[in-house]
N, C-alpha and C positions, 0 to 999 in steps of 0.2 A: 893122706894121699888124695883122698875123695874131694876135700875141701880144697886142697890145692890144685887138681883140674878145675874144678869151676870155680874160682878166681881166674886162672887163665882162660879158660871159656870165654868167660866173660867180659875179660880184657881185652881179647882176639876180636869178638863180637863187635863192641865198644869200636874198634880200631876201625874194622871191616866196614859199616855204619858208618864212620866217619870220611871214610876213604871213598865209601860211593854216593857219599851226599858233596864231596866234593865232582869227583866225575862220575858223574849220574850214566855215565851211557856206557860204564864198566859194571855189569852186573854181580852180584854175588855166585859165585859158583853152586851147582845144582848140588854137592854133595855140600857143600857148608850150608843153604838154606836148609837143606832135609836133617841136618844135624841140629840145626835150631828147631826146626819144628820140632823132632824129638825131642828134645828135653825143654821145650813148652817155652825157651828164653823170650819169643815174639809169638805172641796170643794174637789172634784176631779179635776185633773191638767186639766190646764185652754188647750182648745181644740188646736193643730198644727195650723197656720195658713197655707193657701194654699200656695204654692211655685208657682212662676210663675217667668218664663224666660223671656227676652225680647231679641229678636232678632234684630238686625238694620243693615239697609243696608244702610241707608243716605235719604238722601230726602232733601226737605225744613226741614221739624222739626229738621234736624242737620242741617241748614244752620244757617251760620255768616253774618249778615247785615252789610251794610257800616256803618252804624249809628244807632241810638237807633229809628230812623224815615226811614228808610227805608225799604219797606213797601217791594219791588219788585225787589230794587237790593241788591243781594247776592251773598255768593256764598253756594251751597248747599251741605250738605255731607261733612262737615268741622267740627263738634264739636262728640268728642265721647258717644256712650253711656252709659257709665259706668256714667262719670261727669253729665249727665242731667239726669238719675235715683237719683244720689246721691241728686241733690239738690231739688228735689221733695219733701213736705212736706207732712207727716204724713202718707207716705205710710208702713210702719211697722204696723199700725192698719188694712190695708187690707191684707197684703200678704206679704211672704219672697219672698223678686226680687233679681234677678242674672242676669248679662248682660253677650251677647254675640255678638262681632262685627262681624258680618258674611264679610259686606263691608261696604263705605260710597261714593253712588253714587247718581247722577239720578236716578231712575227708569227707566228712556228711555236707561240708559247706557246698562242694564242686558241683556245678552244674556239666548235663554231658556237653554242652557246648564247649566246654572247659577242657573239658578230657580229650574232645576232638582236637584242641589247640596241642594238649600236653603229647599226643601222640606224635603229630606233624613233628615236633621239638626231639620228641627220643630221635625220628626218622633222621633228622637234619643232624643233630649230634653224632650219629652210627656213620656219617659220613666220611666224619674224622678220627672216632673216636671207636676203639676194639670193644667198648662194651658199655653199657650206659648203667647207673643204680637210680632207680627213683625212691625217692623218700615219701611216704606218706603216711596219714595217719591209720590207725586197725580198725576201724569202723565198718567202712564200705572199702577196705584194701581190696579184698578179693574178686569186687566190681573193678573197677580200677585197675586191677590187673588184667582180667579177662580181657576188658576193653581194650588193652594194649596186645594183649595175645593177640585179638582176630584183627588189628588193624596196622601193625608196628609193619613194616614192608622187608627190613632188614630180617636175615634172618642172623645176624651178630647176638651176644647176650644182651639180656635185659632182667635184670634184677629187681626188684618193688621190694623194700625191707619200712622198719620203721621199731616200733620199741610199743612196751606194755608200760612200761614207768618211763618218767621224764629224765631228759638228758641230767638233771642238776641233783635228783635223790641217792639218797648212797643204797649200792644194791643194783644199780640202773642196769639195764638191758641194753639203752641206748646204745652208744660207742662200741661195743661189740659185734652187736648187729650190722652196724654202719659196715665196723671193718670188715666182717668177713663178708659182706654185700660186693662188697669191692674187688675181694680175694674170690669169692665164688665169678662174678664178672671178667674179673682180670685172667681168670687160668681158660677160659674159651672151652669149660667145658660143658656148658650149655648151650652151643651155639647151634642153631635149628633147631631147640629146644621151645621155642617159643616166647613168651613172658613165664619167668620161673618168682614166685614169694619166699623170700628167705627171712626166717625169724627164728631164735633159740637154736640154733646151727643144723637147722634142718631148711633143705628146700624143698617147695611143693610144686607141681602144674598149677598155672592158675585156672585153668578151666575146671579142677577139681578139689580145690583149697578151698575150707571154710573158716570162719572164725568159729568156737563153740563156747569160749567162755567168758566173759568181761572182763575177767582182771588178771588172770592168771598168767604166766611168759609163755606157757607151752600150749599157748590157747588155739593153735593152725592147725587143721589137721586136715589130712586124706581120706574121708571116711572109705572102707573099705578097702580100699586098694596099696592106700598108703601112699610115702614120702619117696619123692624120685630119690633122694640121697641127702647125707651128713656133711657137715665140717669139721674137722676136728685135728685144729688148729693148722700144721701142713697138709694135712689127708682130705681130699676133696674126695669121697665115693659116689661116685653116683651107680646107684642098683636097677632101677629100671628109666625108660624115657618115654616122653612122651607121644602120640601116635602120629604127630605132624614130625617127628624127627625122624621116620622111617618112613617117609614117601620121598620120592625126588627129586631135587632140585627145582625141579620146573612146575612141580604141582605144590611145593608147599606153601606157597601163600595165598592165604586166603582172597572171597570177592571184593575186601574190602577195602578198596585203597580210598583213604579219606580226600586225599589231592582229586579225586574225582566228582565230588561233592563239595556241597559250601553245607555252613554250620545251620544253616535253614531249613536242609533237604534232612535233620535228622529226625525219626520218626518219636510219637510219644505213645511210649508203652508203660501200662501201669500192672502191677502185681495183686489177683484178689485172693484172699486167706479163708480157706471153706473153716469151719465149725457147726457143732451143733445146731439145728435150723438155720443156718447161715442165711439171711435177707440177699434180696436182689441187690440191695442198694448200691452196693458197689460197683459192681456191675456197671449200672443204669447210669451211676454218676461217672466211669471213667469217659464211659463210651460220650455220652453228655458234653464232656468238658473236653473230648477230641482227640481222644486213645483209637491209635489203630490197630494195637495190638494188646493183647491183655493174657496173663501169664498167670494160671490157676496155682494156688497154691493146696493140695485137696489131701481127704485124710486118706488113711489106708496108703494104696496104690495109683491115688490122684485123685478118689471122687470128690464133689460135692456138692453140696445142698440141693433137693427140691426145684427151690425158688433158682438157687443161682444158676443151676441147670437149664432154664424156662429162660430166666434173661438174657444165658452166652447164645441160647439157639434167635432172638429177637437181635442180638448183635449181629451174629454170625449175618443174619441175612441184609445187615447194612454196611456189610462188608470188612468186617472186624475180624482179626486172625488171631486164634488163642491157640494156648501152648497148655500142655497140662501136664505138671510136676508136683510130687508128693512133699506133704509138710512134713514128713518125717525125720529127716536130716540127712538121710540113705535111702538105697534103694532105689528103680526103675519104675516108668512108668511108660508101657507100650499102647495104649488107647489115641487112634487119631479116629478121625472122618469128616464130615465137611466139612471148613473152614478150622478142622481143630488137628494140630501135629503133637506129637505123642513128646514129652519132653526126654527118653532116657533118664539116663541117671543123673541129668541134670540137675542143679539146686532151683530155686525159683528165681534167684537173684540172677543166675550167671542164665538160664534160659532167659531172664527177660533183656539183659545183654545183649544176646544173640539175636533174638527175633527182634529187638531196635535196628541193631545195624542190618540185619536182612530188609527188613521195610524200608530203612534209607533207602535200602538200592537195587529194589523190585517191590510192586505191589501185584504182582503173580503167584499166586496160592504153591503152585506146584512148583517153582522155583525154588520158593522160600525153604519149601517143604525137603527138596531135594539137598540143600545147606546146610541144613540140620543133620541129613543123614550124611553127608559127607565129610560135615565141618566142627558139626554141632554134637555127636554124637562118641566122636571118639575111639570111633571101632580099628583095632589095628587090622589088617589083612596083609597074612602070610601068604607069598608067592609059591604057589607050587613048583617044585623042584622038577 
């Protein structure tokens, strides 16, 4: 009996349809549409999928193995991205993907005038595009990403994945990463998230992601605070977020819009590593070769050396601004004073990030100073109730 009203249903329907596509200006009666809509016969067009671009610069995940077993030797930045999107499976059910080969290098290869370029590019893609992936290699990813955290203007996703083993070994990370780079992208749930690092189906902050191992898949980590959230496979959780996605609309993007600078105006900041009697020399030689900023790497809780100590105070007074961050891998460090800002729990790499593009776009001590603590530092503040 069930099956025999809808046949008729749908004969009626069929007829009805045919009846007002010849005279269009006799409508369907309000009780026979609400009778369709009920039993679902005329659907509304099935939702856009999200677009998402992938950007690739090379890395490992574009590297070609010697063989289907080699695990380590490669060469990197060899296969394009169009051809490793395409062979990806079932990605038409997450997102329409479009590839863009920006480069295919190292990571270690980019120069930051490079990065300025790649950033302008996410911007211009976010245009049209719900969410962008960048490919890169694991080396300096986590530079690379910051970079795009404090400069990227959209606040749309932004993904940076890439792989530990090359695209062509069996075992590979690659294609996996890719995809759910895409599926993390594509579901808009990092949006004012910032720049988020996705590898082994965990995403990180990038202002708080490091690398810690050379070869290993699950080499990313959060030291102390941990991973914003998992993938696992439809289940996107994100568990906590980052502290620019809880301020407002109007305040969350940073000073740094690159469109207000040319690639000249970007400052040179170099990183010196304290140890045992650690010499001036480095010092002596960044500031030398035309560092306006210089980013302690020191033991304990930031100190170091004697000497090094003697040569940042002969810097500082030729107007050099140093940042001081602990070698340890964790941990804070709250010591400023003249010419010198206290790096928080910064790394060395992603402080020296930060105080480049500050120098771009002030050379005012207590401006810079002010960036940090509002930009650089990460502190969430809870609204009193």
């Amino acid at each position: 009996m069930n099956k025999w009203k809808s046949q008729s249903f749908k004969m009626l329907l069929a007829a009805g349809l045919a009846f007002s596509a010849v005279l269009p200006s006799i409508p369907l009666s309000k009780a026979f549409a609400a009778e369709v809509s009920i039993r679902g016969e005329i659907t509304k067009a099935e939702k856009k999928m999200p677009k998402v671009q992938v950007i690739a610069t090379g890395g490992t995940l574009a590297g070609k193995s010697t063989d289907e077993t080699s695990f380590t030797t490669y060469k990197a930045g060899t296969l394009l991205i169009e051809d490793m999107v395409k062979s990806l499976p079932n990605k038409d059910k997450i997102a329409e993907v479009s590839t863009y080969q920006f480069g295919n290098s190292g990571s270690s290869a980019y120069t930051i005038q490079q990065l300025y370029e790649l950033s302008l590019k996410v911007d211009e893609a976010l245009k049209t595009q719900d969410g962008v992936v960048v490919t890169s290699g694991t080396d300096t990813m986590e530079e690379i990403a910051y970079f795009l955290d404090l400069t990227v203007r959209s606040p749309k996703p932004v993904v940076v994945t890439g792989s530990m083993r090359p695209w062509t070994v069996i075992g590979t990370d690659a294609p996996a990463n890719l995809y759910n780079a895409i599926k993390l992208a594509a579901s808009g749930k990092t949006k004012y998230f910032g720049t988020v690092l996705m590898l082994n189906d965990e995403f990180h902050a990038a202002r708080e992601v490091t690398k810690n191992n050379s070869y290993r898949t699950d080499t990313f980590v959060t030291p102390e605070v941990g991973a914003l959230g998992y993938i696992d496979e439809n289940n996107i959780r994100v568990y906590r977020a980052p502290f620019r996605a809880l301020k407002p609309a109007s305040e969350w993007s940073t000073p740094f819009d690159l469109s207000k600078i040319t690639k000249n105006d970007l400052a040179k900041v170099e990183i010196a590593y304290s140890y045992q009697d650690a010499g001036p020399g480095a010092i002596s030689g960044f500031v030398a070769n035309g560092a306006k900023g210089i980013v302690t790497a020191g033991t304990g809780a930031g100190g170091i050396s004697k000497a090094m100590s003697e040569e940042r105070a002969k810097a500082i007074e030729q107007g050099v601004i140093f940042v001081m961050t602990t070698r340890t891998g964790s941990g804070s460090n709250y010591s400023s004073g003249k010419g010198i800002i206290a790096g928080d729990n910064l790394n060395a790499a992603h402080a020296r990030i930060m105080l480049l593009l500050s120098l771009s776009f002030s050379k005012d001590f207590a401006t810079i100073q002010d960036w940090f603590t509002t930009y650089g530092y990460g502190q969430i503040e809870i609204p009193e109730k």
